[in-house]
C-alpha positions as CSV (number, residue, x, y, z in Angstrom):
1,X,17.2,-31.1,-22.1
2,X,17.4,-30.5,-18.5
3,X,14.9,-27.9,-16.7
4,X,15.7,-27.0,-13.1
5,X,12.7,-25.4,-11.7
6,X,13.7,-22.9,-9.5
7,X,11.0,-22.0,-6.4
8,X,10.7,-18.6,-5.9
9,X,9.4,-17.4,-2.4
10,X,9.6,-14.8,0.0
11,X,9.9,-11.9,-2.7
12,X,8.3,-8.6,-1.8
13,X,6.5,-6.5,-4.3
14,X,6.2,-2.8,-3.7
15,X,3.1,-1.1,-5.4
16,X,3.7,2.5,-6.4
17,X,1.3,4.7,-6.7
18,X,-1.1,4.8,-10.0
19,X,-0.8,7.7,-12.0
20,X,-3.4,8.9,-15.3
21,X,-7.1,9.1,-14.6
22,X,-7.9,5.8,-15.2
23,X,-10.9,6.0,-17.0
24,X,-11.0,4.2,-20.7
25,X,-9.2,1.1,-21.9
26,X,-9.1,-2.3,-20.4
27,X,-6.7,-3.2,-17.4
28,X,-3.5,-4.9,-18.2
29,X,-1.1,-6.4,-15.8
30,X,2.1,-7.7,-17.0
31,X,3.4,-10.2,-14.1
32,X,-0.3,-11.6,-14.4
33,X,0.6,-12.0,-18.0
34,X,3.7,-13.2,-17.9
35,X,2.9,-15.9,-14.9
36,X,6.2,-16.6,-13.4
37,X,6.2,-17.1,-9.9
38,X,9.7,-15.0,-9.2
39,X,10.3,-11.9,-9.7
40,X,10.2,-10.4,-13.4
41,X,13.0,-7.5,-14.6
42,X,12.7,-5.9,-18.0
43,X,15.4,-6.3,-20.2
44,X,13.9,-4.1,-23.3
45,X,11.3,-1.1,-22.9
46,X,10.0,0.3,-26.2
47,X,8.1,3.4,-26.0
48,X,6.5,6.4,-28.2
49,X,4.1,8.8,-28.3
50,X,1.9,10.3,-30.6
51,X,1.1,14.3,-30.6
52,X,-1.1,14.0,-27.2
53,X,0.3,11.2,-24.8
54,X,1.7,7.7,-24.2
55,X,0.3,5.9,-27.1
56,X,2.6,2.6,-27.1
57,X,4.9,0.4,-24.1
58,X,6.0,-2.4,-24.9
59,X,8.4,-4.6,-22.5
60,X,10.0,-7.4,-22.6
61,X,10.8,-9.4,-19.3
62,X,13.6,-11.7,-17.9
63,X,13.4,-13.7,-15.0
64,X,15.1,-16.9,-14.2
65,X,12.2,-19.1,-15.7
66,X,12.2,-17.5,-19.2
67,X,11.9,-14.3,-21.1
68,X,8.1,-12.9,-21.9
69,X,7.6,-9.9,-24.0
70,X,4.2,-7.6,-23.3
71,X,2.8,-5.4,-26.1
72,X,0.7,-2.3,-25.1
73,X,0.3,-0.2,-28.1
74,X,-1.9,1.5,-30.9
75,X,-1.9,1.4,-34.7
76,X,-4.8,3.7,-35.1
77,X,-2.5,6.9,-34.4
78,X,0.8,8.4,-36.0
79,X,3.6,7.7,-33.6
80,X,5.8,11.0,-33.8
81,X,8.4,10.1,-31.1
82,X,10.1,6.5,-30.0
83,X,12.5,5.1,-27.9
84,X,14.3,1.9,-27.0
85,X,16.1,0.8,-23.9
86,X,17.7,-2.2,-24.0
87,X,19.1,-3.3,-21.0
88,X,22.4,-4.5,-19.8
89,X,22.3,-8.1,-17.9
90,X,23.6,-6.4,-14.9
91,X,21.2,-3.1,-15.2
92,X,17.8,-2.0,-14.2
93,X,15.5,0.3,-13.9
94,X,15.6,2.5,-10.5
95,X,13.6,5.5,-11.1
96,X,10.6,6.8,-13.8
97,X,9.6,10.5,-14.8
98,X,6.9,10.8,-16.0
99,X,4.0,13.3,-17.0
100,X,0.3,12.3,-16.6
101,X,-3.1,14.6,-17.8
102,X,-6.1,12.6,-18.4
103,X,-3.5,10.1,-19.8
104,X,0.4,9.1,-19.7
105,X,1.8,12.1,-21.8
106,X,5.2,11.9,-21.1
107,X,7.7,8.7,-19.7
108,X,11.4,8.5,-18.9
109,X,13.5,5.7,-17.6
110,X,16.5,5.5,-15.6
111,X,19.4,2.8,-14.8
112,X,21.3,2.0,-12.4
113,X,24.7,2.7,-15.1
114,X,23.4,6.0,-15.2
115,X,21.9,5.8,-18.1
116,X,18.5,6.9,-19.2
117,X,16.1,8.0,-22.1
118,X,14.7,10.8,-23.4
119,X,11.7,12.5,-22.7
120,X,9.2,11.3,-24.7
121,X,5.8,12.4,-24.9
122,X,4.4,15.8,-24.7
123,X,5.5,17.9,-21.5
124,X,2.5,19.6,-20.4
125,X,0.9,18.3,-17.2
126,X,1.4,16.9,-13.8
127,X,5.4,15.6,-13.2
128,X,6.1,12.8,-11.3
129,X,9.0,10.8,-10.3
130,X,9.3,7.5,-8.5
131,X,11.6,4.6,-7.9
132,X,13.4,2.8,-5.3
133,X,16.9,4.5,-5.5
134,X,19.6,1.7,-4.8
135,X,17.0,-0.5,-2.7
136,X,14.4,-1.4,-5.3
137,X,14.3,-1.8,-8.8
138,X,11.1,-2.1,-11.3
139,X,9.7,-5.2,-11.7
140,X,6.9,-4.5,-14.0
141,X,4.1,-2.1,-15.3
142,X,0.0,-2.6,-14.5
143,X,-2.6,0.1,-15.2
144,X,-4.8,0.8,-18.0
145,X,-4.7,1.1,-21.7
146,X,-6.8,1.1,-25.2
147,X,-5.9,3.8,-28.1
148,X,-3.2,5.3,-25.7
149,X,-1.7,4.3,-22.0
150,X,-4.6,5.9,-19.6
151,X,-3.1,5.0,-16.6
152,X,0.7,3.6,-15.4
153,X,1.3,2.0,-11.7
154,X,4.8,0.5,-10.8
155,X,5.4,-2.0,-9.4
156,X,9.5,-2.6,-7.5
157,X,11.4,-4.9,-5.8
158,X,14.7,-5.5,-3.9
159,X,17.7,-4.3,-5.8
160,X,19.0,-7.8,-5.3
161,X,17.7,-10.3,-2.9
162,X,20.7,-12.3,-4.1
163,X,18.4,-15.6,-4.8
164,X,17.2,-13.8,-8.1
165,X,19.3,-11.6,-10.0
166,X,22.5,-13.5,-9.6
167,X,20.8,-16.5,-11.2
168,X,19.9,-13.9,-14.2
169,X,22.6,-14.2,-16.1
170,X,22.3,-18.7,-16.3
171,X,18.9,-18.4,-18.8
């Protein structure tokens, strides 16, 4: 079997800003976790929530090195509402709601199909919305977690710098 390495260089990530109190849990940072040098996409995001917040994310990631999946979640609570986005080859995320109290409460994703998920979570809170419209596109999730997701940051970057993303679809 053949294995092209493929150097990845010159790749700019934009931090957004970090929302939940972040207080409680251990830090998490999924390109860290990963370890790819190029950029990482997600290609499926789980999610659900229990009756006060955030209590589960789990991603996984493609990037033209290999596919990684990152499990933030709890078993000690009742999950009362999930959801799934799986990802098209040629989709990606360009813009999150979400809600934040003393935790994540409430997250929503969007595509650049137009498509995105429900609500889920509990709506009372702070709302927030960020993403990189058509120029950027979420790379991946760091913050904090333990029995629920304390705190969220996201982390974008170009829509396509045409090196990357176009090389997707050859894994």
């Amino acid at each position: 079997m053949l294995f092209v390495v493929i150097p990845c260089t010159g790749w700019v990530v934009t931090k957004g800003l970090a929302y939940g109190d972040g207080v409680g849990g251990s830090p998490f940072d999924d390109s860290t976790d990963v370890g790819d040098s190029c950029p990482i996409y997600p290609s499926m995001i789980s999610f659900a929530a229990d009756h006060l917040c955030v209590a589960s994310l789990n991603t996984t990631y493609k990037s033209v090195h290999k596919n990684s999946t990152q499990l933030r979640y709890d078993f000690s609570q009742a999950l009362e509402d999930v959801e799934t986005l799986t990802l098209d080859t040629d989709e990606w995320v360009i813009k999150v709601n979400g809600i934040t109290g003393g935790f994540i409460n409430a997250l929503q994703f969007h595509t650049n199909k137009g498509r995105q998920t429900r609500l889920v979570g509990v709506s009372s809170g702070t709302s927030w919305s960020e993403g990189g419209g058509g120029a950027k596109v979420l790379s991946y999730f760091n913050g904090r977690y333990g029995d629920e997701i304390n705190q969220i940051q996201l982390n974008f970057v170009p829509a396509d710098p045409g090196k990357y993303i176009s090389l997707l679809a050859t894994i």
